[in-house]
N, CA, C and O atoms as a GROMACS GRO file, in nm:
protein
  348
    1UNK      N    1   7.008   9.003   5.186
    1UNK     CA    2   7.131   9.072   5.150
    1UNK      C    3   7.247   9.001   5.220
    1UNK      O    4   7.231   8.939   5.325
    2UNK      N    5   7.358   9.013   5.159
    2UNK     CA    6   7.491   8.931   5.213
    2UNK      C    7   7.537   8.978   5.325
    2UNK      O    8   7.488   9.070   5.390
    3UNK      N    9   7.648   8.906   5.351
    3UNK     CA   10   7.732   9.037   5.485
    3UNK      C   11   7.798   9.122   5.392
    3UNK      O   12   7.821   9.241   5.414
    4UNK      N   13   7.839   9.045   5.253
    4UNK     CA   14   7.984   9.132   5.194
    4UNK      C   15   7.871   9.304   5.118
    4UNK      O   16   7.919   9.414   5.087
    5UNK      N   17   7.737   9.264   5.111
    5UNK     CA   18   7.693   9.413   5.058
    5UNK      C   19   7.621   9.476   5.171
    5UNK      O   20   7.559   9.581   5.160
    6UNK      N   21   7.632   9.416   5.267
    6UNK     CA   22   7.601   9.521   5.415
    6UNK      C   23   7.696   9.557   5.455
    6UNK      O   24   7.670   9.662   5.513
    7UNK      N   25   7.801   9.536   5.463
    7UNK     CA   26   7.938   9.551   5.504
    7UNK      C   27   8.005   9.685   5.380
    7UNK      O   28   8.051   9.791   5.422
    8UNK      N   29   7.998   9.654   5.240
    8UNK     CA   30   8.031   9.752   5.124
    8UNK      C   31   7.900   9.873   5.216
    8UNK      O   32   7.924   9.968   5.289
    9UNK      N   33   7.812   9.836   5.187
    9UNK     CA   34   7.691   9.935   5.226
    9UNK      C   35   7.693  10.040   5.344
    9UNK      O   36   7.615  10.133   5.363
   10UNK      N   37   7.798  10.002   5.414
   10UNK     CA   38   7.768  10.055   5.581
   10UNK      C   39   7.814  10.242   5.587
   10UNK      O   40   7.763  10.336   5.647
   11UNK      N   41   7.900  10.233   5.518
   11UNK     CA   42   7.961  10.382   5.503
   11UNK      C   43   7.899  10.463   5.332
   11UNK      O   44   7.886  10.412   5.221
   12UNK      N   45   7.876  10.598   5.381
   12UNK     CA   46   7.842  10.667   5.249
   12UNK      C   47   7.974  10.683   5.132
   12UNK      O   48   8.080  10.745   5.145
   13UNK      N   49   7.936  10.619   5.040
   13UNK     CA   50   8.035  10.582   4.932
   13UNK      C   51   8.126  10.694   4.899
   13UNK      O   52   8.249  10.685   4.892
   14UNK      N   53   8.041  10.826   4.875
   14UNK     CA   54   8.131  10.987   4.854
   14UNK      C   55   8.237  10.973   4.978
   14UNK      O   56   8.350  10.997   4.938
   15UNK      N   57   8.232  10.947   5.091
   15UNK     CA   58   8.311  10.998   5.227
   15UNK      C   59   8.463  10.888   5.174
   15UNK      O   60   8.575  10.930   5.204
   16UNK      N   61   8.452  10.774   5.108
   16UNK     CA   62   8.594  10.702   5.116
   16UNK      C   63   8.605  10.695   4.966
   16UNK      O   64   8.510  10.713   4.889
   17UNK      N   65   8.745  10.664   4.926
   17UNK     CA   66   8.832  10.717   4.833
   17UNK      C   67   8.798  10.569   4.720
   17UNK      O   68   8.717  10.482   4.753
   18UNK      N   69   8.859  10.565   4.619
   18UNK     CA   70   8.818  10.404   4.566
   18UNK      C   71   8.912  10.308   4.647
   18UNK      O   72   8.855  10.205   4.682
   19UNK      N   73   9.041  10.318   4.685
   19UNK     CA   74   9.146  10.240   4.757
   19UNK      C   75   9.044  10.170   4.851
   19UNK      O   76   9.016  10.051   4.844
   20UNK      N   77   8.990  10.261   4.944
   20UNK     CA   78   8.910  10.203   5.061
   20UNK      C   79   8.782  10.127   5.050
   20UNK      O   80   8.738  10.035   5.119
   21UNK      N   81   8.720  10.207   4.918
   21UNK     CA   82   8.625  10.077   4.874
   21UNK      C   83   8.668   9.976   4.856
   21UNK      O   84   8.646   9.897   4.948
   22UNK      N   85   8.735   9.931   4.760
   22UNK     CA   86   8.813   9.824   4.744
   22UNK      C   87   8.828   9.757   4.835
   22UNK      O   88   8.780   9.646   4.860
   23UNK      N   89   8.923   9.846   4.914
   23UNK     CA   90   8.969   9.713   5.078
   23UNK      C   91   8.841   9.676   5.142
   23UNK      O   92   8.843   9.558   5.176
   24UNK      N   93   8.695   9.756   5.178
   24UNK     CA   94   8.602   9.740   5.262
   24UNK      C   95   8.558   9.626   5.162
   24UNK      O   96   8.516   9.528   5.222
   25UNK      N   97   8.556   9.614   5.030
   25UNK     CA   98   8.472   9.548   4.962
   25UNK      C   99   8.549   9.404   5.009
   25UNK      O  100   8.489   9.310   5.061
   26UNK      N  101   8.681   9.408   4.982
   26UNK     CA  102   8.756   9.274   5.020
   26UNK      C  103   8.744   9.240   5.131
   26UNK      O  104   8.723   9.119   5.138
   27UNK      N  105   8.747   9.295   5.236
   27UNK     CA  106   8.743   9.305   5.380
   27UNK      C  107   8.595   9.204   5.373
   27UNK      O  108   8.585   9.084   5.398
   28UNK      N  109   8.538   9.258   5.348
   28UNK     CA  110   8.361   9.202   5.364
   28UNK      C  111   8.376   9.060   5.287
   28UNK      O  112   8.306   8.970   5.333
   29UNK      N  113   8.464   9.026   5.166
   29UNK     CA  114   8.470   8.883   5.094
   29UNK      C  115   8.545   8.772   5.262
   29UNK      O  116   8.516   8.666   5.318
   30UNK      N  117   8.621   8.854   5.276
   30UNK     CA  118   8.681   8.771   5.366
   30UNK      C  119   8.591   8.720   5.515
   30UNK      O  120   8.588   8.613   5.577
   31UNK      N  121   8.539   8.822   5.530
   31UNK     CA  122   8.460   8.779   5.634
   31UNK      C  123   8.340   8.707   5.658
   31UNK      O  124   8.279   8.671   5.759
   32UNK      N  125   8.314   8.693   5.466
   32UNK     CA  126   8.179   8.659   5.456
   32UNK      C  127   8.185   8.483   5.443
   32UNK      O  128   8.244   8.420   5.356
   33UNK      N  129   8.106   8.430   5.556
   33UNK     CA  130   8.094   8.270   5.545
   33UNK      C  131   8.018   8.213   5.446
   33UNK      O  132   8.013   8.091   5.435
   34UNK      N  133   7.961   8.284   5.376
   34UNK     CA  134   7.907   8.227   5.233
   34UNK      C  135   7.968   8.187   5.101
   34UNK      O  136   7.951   8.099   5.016
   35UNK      N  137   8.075   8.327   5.131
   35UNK     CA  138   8.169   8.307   5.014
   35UNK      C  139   8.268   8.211   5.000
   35UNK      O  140   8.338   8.176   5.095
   36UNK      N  141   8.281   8.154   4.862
   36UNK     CA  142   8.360   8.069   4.843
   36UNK      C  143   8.518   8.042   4.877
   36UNK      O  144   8.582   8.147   4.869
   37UNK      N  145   8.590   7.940   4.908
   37UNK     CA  146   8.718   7.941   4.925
   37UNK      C  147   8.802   8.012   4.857
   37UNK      O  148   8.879   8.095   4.906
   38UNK      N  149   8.794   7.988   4.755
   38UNK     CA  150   8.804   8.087   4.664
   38UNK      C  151   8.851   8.234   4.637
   38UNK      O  152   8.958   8.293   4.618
   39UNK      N  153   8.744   8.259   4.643
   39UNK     CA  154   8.726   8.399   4.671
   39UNK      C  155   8.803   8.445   4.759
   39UNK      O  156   8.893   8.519   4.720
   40UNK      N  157   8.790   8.416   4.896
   40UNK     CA  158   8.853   8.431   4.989
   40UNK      C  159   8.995   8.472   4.978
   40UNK      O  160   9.062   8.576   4.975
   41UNK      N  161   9.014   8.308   4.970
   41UNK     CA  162   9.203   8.340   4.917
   41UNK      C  163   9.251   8.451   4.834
   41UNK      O  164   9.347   8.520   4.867
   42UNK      N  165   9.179   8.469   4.720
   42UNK     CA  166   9.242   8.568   4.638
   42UNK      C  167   9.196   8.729   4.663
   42UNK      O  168   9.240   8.830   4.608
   43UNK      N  169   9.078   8.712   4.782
   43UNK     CA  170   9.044   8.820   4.871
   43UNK      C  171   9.173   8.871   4.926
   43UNK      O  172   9.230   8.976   4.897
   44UNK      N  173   9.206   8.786   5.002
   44UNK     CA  174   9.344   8.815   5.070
   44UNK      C  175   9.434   8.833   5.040
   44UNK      O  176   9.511   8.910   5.097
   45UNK      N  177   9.467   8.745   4.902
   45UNK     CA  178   9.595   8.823   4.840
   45UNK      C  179   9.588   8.923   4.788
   45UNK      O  180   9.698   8.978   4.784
   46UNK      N  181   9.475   9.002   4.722
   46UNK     CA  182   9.473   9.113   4.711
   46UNK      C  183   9.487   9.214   4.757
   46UNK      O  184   9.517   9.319   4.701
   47UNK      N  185   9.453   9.182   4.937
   47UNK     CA  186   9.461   9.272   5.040
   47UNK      C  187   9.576   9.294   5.059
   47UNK      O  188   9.615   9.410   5.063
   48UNK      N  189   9.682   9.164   5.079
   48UNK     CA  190   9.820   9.177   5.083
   48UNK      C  191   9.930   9.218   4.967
   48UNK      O  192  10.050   9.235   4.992
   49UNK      N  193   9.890   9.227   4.878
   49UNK     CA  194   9.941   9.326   4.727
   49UNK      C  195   9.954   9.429   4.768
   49UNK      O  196  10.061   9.483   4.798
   50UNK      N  197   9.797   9.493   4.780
   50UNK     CA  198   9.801   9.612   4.813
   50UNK      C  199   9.852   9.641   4.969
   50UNK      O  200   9.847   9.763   4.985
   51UNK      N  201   9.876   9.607   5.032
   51UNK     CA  202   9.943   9.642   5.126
   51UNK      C  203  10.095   9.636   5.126
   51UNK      O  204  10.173   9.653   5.219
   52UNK      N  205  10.118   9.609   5.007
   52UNK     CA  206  10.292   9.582   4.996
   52UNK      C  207  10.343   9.479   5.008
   52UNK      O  208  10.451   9.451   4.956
   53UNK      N  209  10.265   9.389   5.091
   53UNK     CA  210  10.361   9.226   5.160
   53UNK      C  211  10.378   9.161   5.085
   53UNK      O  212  10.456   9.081   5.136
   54UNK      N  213  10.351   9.109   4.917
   54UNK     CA  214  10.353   9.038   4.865
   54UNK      C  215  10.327   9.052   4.718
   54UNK      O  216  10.211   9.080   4.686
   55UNK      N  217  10.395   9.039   4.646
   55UNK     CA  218  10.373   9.051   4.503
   55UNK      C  219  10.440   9.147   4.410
   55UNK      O  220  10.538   9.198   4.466
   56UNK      N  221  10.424   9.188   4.294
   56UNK     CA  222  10.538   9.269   4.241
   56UNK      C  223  10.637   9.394   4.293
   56UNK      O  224  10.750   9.432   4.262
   57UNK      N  225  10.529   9.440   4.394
   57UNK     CA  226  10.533   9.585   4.450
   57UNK      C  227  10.613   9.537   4.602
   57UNK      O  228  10.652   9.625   4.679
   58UNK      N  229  10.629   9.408   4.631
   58UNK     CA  230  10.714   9.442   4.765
   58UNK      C  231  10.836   9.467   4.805
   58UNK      O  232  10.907   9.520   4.719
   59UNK      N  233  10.882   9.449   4.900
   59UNK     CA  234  11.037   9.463   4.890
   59UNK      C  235  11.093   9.324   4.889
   59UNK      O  236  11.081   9.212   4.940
   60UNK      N  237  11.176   9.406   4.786
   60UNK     CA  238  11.267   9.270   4.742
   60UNK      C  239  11.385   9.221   4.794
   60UNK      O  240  11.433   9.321   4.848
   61UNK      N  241  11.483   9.106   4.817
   61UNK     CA  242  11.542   9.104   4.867
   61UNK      C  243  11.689   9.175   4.881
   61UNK      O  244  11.765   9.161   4.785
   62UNK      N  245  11.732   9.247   4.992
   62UNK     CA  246  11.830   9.363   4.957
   62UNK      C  247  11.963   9.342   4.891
   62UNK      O  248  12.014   9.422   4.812
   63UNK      N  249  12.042   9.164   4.952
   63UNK     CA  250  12.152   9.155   4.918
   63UNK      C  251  12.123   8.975   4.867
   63UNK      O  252  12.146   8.880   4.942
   64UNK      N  253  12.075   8.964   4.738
   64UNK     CA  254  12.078   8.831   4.689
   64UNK      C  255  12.238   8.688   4.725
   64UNK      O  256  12.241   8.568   4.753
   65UNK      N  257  12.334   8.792   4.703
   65UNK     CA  258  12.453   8.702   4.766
   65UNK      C  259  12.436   8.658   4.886
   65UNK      O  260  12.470   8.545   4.920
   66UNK      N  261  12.368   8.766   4.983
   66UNK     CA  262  12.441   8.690   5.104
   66UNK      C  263  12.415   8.567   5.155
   66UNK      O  264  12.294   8.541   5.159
   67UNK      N  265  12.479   8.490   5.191
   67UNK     CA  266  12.466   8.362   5.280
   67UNK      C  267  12.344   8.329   5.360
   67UNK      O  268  12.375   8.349   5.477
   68UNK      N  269  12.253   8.299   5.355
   68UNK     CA  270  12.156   8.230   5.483
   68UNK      C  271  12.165   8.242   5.592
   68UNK      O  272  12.099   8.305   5.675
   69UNK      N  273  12.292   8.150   5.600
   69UNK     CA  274  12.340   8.123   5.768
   69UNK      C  275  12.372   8.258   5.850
   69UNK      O  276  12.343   8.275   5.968
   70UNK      N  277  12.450   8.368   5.752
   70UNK     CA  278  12.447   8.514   5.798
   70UNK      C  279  12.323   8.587   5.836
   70UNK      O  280  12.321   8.706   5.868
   71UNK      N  281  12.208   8.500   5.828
   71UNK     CA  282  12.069   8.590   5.849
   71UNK      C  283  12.013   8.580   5.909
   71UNK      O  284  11.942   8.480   5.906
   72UNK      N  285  11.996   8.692   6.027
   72UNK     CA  286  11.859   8.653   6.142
   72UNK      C  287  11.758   8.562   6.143
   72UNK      O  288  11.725   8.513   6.035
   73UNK      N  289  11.705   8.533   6.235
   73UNK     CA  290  11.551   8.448   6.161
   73UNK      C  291  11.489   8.572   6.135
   73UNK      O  292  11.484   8.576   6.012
   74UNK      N  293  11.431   8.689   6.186
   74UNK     CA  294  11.348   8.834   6.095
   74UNK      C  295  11.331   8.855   5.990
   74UNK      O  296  11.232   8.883   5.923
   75UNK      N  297  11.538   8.829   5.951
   75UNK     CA  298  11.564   8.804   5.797
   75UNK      C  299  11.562   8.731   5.722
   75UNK      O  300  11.563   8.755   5.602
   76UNK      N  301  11.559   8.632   5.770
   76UNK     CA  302  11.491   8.499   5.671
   76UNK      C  303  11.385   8.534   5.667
   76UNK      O  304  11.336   8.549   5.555
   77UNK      N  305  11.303   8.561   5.790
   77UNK     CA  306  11.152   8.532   5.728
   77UNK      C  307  11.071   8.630   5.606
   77UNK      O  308  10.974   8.602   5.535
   78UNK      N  309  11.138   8.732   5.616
   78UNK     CA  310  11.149   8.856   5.540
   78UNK      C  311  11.195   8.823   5.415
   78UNK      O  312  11.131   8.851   5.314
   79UNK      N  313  11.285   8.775   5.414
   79UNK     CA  314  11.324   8.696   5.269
   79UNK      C  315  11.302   8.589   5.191
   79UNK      O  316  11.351   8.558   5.083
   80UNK      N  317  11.201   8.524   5.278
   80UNK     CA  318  11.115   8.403   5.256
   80UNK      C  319  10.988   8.474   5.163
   80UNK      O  320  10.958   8.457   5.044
   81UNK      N  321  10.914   8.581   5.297
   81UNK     CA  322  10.797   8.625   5.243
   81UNK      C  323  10.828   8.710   5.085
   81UNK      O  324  10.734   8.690   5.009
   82UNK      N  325  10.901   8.768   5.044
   82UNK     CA  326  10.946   8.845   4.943
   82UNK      C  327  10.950   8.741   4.838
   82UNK      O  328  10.866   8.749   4.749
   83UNK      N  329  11.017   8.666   4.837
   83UNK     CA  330  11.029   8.568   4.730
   83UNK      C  331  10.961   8.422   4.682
   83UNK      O  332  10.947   8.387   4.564
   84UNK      N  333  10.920   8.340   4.805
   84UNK     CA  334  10.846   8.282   4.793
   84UNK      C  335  10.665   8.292   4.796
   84UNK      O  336  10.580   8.204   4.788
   85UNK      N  337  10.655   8.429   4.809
   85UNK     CA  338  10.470   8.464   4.806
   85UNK      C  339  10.488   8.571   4.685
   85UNK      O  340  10.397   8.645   4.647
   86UNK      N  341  10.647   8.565   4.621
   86UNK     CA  342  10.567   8.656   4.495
   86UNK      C  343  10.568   8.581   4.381
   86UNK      O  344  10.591   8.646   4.278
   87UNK      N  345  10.552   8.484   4.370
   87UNK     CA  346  10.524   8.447   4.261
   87UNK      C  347  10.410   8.342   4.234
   87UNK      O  348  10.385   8.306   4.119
   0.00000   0.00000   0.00000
């Protein structure tokens, strides 16, 4: 058996919601050294979708005009991750 279906396996399926299957199931792709590169990666971006950081559902950038140079580095990086990892 894999890690990723001992890992899905470890908790009784009724006790967590489908959200959390999901993540445990991804959780377990990621950790699993068998699985392909692959996989992996898009393990993770899935994780990070659903977590908001990245992809249609995140936050977007608040004030498209403003200047750069007006922007923290926090805010750059914030405005980096928003736009350049959603697409």
């Amino acid at each position: 058996m894999t890690r990723a279906k001992k890992t899905a396996d470890s908790a009784p399926a009724g006790d967590l919601t489908d959200a959390e299957l999901v993540r445990q199931a991804l959780r377990a792709i990621l950790q699993d050294d068998t699985a392909g590169a692959q996989a992996r990666a898009t393990a993770a971006r899935t994780l990070a979708e659903m977590a908001g950081a990245m992809g249609r559902h995140s936050e977007k950038p608040t004030d498209p005009t403003r200047r750069l140079a007006d922007l923290s580095r926090a805010e750059l990086e914030r405005e980096l991750a928003a736009s350049v990892l959603d697409g």
